[in-house]
N, C-alpha and C positions, 0 to 999 in steps of 0.2 A: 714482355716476351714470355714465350712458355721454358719454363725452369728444367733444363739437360738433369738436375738430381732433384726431382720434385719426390720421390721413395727411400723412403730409409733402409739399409739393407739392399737395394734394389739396381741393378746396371744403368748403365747412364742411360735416359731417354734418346730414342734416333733423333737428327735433327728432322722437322718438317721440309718437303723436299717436293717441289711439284711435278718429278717424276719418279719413279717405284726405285725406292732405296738398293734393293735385290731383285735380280732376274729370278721369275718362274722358272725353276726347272723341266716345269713339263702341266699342262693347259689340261685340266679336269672339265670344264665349265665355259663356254665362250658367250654373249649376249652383247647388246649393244643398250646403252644408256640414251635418250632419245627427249628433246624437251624440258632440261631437268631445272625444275622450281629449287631454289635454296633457303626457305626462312628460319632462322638464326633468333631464339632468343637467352642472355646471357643467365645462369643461375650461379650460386655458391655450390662449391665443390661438396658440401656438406649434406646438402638436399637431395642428391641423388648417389651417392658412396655407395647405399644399400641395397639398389637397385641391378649391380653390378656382377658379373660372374666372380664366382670365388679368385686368390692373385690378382684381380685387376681393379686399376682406383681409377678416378676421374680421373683424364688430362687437362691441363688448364693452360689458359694463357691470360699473362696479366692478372692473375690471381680468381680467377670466372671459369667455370666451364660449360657447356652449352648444349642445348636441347632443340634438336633442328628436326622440322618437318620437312620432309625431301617428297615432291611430288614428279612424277615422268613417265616416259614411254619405256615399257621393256621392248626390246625386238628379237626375233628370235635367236631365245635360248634353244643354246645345242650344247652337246656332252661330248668331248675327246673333240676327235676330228671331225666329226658329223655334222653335215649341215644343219644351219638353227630350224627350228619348225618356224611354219608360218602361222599359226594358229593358236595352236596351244601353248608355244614361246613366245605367243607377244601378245601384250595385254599391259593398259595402264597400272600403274604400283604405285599406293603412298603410303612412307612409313615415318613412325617416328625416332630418332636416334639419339645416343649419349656420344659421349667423346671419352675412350678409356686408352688408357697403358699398361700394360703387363710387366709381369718381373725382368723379364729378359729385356724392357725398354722398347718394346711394341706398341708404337701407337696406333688404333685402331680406332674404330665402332661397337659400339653394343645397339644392337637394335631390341627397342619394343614391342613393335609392333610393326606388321607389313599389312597394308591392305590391296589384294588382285583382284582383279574380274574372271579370271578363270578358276574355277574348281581346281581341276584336275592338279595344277599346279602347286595351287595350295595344301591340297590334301597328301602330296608326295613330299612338299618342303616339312610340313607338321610331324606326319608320320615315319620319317624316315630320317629328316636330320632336326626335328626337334625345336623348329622354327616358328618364332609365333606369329604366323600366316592366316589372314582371313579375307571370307570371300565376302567381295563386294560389289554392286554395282555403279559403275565408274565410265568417266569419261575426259578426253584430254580436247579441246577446241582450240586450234589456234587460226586468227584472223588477223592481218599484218603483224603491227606488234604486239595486240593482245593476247592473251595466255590463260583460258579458261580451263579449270578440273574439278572438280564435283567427284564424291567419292560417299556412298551409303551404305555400310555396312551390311551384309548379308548374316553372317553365320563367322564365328559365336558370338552371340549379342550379348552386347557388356548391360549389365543391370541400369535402371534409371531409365527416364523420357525420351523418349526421340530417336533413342540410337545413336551408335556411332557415327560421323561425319565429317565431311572436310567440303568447304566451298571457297575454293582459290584463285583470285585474278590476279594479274599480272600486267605492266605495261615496259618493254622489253627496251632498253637504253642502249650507251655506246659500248661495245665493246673496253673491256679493262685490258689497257695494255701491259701495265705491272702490276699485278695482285697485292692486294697491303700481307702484310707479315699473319694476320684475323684473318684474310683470305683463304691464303695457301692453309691455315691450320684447320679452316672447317671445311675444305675442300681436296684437297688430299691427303686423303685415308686410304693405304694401301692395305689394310687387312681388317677382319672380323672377328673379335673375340664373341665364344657363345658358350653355352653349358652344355654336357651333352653328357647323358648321367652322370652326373655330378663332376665332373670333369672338364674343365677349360679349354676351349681349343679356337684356334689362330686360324684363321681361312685369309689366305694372303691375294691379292688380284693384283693384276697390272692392265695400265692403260694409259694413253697419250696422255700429255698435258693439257686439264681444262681451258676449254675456249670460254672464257666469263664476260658474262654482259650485267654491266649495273641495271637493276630493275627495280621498279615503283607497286608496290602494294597498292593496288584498286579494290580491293575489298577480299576479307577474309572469315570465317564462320566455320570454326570449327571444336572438337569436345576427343577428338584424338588423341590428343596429349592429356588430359586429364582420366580417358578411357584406358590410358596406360599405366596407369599410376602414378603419372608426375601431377604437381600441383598446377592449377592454371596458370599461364602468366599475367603476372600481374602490371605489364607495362607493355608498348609495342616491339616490336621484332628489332634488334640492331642488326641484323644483315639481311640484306634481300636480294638474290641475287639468281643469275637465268645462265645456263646454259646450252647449245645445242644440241650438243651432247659428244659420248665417244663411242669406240667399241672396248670393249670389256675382255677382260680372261682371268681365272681364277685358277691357284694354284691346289695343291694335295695338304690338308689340315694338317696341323702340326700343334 
């Protein structure tokens, strides 16, 4: 299980919780999560510590913590009250993520990397909140239970051959009617720790509880997670997992 005083000095960790610990007080951000790939592979806390915003250390469970390519549909994003765009807010998105905790016992996300198909998107997440967002061209297929996403890097291209890449299939199982304890911990994460001149900060979301389907890896090919600075993995994925998706809302950073 993941360890409530895994920080010295540090408040107790929240429990994991598959719905949002704290109500938003007030919705910045609304989008909807659409199609969402889960692949899960486990590393040492050790490997990625450095990778991490200042205050915040890996979360672990069972003594691992874990480096998940998350592939899906965005739908459109909208800001406050305003309807989401059809357009410019929706575009497939694949990113690579850590699993962190802050002092206050926040367990969250660090992300490394996001790859969109839209520009404009990306150029406002980068420049404005600091986000490392890149444009890509990308696609999501799905055919009964197959789950096809392809993702080629645009701009900025990481050094080396080929480019950035991701080629993800999927074959889509039964619904999970009780999530194991590794479930709920790599799938509900109610907030985002990021930098933001030098400064740490919380971006908290809420959203229904994940509808999860066990899923089968048909074939995978990608240099994402290595193009982020984590090491390759050295073994296959221990979690793989599908779901439809939800809708989304994000709180005011803190």
């Amino acid at each position: 299980m993941s360890d409530p005083h895994d920080g010295a000095g540090s408040a107790p960790v929240e429990p994991v919780t598959p719905e949002p610990p704290h109500p938003l007080r007030r919705t910045l951000l609304h989008q909807s999560w659409l199609d969402v790939a889960f692949v899960h592979w486990a590393v040492a806390p050790e490997s990625v510590g450095g990778l991490l915003p200042r205050g915040v250390r890996p979360d672990v469970y069972e003594g691992w913590t874990y480096v998940g390519l998350i592939a899906l549909r965005m739908h459109r994003v909208g800001w406050l009250g305003l309807p989401g765009v059809p357009y410019f807010g929706t575009f497939p998105e694949t990113n690579v993520r850590l699993y962190s905790v802050d002092e206050r016992g926040r367990r969250g996300v660090v992300f490394r990397s996001f790859e969109a198909s839209r520009l404009l998107p990306v150029l406002v997440a980068r420049l404005g909140f600091r986000l490392p967002y890149m444009w890509a061209e990308m696609s999501v297929h799905r055919e009964g239970d197959g789950v096809d996403y392809t993702t080629r890097r645009r701009w900025p291209r990481p050094g080396g051959s080929g480019g950035a890449h991701a080629r993800l299939g999927l074959r889509v199982g039964a619904r999970i009617a009780e999530p194991s304890g590794l479930e709920d911990f790599l799938t509900a994460r109610w907030g985002m720790h990021s930098d933001r001149h030098g400064r740490t900060r919380y971006l908290p979301n809420a959203h229904p509880r994940w509808r999860l389907h066990r899923a089968e890896l048909l074939h995978l090919d990608e240099n994402l997670i290595t193009a982020a600075g984590l090491p390759r993995p050295a073994a296959p994925p221990v979690s793989v997992l599908f779901s439809p998706g939800v809708p989304v809302r994000f709180g005011a950073p803190a």
